[in-house]
C-alpha distance (Angstrom), angle and dihedral (degrees) to the residues before:
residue distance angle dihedral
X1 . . .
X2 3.89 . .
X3 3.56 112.3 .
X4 4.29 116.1 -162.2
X5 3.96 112.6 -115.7
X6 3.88 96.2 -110.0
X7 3.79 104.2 -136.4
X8 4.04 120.3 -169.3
X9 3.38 115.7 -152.7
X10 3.75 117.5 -134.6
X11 4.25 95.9 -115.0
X12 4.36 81.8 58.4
X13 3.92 87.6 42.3
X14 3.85 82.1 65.2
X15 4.03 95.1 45.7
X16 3.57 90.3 53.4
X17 3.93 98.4 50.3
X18 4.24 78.2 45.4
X19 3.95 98.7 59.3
X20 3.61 88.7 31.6
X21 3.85 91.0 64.7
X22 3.56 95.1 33.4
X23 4.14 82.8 60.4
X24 3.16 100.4 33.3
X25 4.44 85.4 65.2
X26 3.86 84.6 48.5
X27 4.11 89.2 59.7
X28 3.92 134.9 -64.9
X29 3.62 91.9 -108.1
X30 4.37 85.1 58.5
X31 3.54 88.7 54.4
X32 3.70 96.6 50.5
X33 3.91 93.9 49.8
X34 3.58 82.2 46.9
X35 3.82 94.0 56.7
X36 3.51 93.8 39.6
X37 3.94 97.7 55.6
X38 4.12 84.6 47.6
X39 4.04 92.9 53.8
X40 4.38 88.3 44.5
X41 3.88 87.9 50.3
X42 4.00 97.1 44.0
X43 3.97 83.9 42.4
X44 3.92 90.6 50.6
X45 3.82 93.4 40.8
X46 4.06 85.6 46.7
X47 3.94 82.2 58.2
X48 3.44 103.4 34.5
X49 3.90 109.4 27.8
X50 4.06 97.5 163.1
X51 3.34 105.6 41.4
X52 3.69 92.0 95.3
X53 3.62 117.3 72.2
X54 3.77 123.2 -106.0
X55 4.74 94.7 -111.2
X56 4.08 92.8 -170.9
X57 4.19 130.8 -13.7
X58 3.51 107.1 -21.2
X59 3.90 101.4 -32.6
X60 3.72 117.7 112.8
X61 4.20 108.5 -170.3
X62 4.34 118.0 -160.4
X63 3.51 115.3 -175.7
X64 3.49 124.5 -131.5
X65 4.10 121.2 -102.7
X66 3.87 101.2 -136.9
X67 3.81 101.9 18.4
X68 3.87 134.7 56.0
X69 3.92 87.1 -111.8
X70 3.50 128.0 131.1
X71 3.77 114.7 -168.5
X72 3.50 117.5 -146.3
X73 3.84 127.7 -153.5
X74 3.54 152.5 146.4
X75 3.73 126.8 -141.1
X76 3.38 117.6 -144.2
X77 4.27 136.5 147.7
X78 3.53 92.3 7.4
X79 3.69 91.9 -53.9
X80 3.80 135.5 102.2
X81 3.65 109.4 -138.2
X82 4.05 106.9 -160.3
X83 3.93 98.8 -145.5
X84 4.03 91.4 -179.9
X85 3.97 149.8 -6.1
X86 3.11 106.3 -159.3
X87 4.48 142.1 168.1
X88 3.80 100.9 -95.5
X89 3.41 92.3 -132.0
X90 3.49 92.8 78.1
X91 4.04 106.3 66.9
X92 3.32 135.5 -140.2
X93 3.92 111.1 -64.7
X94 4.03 89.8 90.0
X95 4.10 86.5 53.2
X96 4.09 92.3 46.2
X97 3.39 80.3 48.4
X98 3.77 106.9 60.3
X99 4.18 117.9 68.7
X100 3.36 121.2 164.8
């Protein structure tokens, strides 16, 4: 089975280092289910790049299980490029946002 490269663009580097602190001040075990969810979503959208729908342009957005995440990316060249992970309370505007 061919898996996509998953690619995280530097703007969702900074997201990720954001939640993770945020949960890591809630309790290390937070920030570990945290992590963990991330790595099973990347892995599933490695696998399974377009099963989520396309939401605007080119950007496709799953939401997280456990956490109010919404992981945004955009598959492209056999590659998912993850443009943004951030708290679904915040909408879209930051995901329409971010091309790469």
């Amino acid at each position: 089975m061919n898996r996509a490269r998953i690619v995280i663009e530097s703007a969702a580097k900074s997201d990720i280092r954001a939640a993770r602190d945020y949960y890591f001040d809630k309790g290390e075990q937070t920030c570990e289910r945290f992590r963990d969810e991330l790595t099973q979503v990347f892995d599933l959208l490695s696998r399974h790049p377009e099963a989520v729908s396309v939401a605007f342009g080119r950007t496709r957005l799953k939401p997280m299980r456990y956490f109010p995440y919404i992981i945004g990316y955009i598959y492209f060249e056999g590659a998912v490029h993850i443009t943004g992970v951030q708290f679904g309370g915040l909408g879209w505007d930051e995901f329409e946002r971010r091309q790469f």
